[in-house]
C-alpha positions in Angstrom: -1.4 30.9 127.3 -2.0 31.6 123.5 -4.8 31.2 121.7 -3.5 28.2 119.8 -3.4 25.7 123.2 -6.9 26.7 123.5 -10.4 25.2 122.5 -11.8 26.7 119.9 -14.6 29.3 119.7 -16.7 26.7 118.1 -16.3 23.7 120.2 -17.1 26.0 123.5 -20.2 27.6 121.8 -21.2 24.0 120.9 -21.0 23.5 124.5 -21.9 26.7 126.1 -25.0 27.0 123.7 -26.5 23.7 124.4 -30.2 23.4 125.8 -31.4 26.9 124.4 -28.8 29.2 126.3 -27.4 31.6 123.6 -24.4 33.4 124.6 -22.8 35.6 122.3 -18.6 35.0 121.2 -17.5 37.8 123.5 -19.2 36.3 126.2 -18.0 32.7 125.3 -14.4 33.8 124.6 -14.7 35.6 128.9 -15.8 32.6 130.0 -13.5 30.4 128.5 -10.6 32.9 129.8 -11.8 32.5 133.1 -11.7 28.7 132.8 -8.5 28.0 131.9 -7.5 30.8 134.6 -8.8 28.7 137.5 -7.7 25.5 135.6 -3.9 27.6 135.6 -4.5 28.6 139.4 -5.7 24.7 140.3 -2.6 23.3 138.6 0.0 25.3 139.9 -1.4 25.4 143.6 -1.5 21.4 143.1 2.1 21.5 142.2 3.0 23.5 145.0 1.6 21.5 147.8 3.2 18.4 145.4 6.4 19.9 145.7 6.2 20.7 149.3 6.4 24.5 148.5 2.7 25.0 149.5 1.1 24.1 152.9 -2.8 23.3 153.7 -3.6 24.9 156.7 -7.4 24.0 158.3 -10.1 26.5 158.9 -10.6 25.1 162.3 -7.4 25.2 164.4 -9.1 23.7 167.8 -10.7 20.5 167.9 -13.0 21.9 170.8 -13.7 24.7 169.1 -17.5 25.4 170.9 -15.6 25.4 174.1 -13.7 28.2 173.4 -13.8 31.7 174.6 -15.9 34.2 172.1 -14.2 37.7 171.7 -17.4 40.3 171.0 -16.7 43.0 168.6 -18.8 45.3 170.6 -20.0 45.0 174.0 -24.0 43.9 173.7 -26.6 42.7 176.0 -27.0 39.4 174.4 -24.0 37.1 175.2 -23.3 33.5 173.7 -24.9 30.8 175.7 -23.5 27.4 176.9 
């Protein structure tokens, strides 16, 4: 993305610098960047899953999750209870 679909230097230190902070334009100019690349990274995973392309997968796959089997990465004296 260019520089001219971007907001301006002054409008994000008008923002940024609000309540005392003082950031300096290189710093302002990095943060924007890294705005508008996690904006980018939002939008297109959005459109992805929109377009079927994408799939959500869930952090836990078992509903009974406590009742399953623990595999230790070493063997130790202290083993899970329940």
């Amino acid at each position: 993305m260019g520089t001219e679909n971007k907001l301006s230097l002054v409008v994000c230190k008008t923002i940024l610098n609000k309540n005392g902070l003082e950031y300096t334009d290189d710093e302002i100019i990095a943060i924007r960047d890294f705005l508008y690349h996690m904006a980018e990274i939002a939008t297109n995973h959005f459109q992805r899953i929109t377009d079927r392309q994408a799939t959500i997968i869930p952090l836990t796959k078992h509903e009974n999750y406590a009742e399953t089997e623990s595999i230790p990465l070493y063997k130790g004296e202290h083993r899970r209870t329940g």
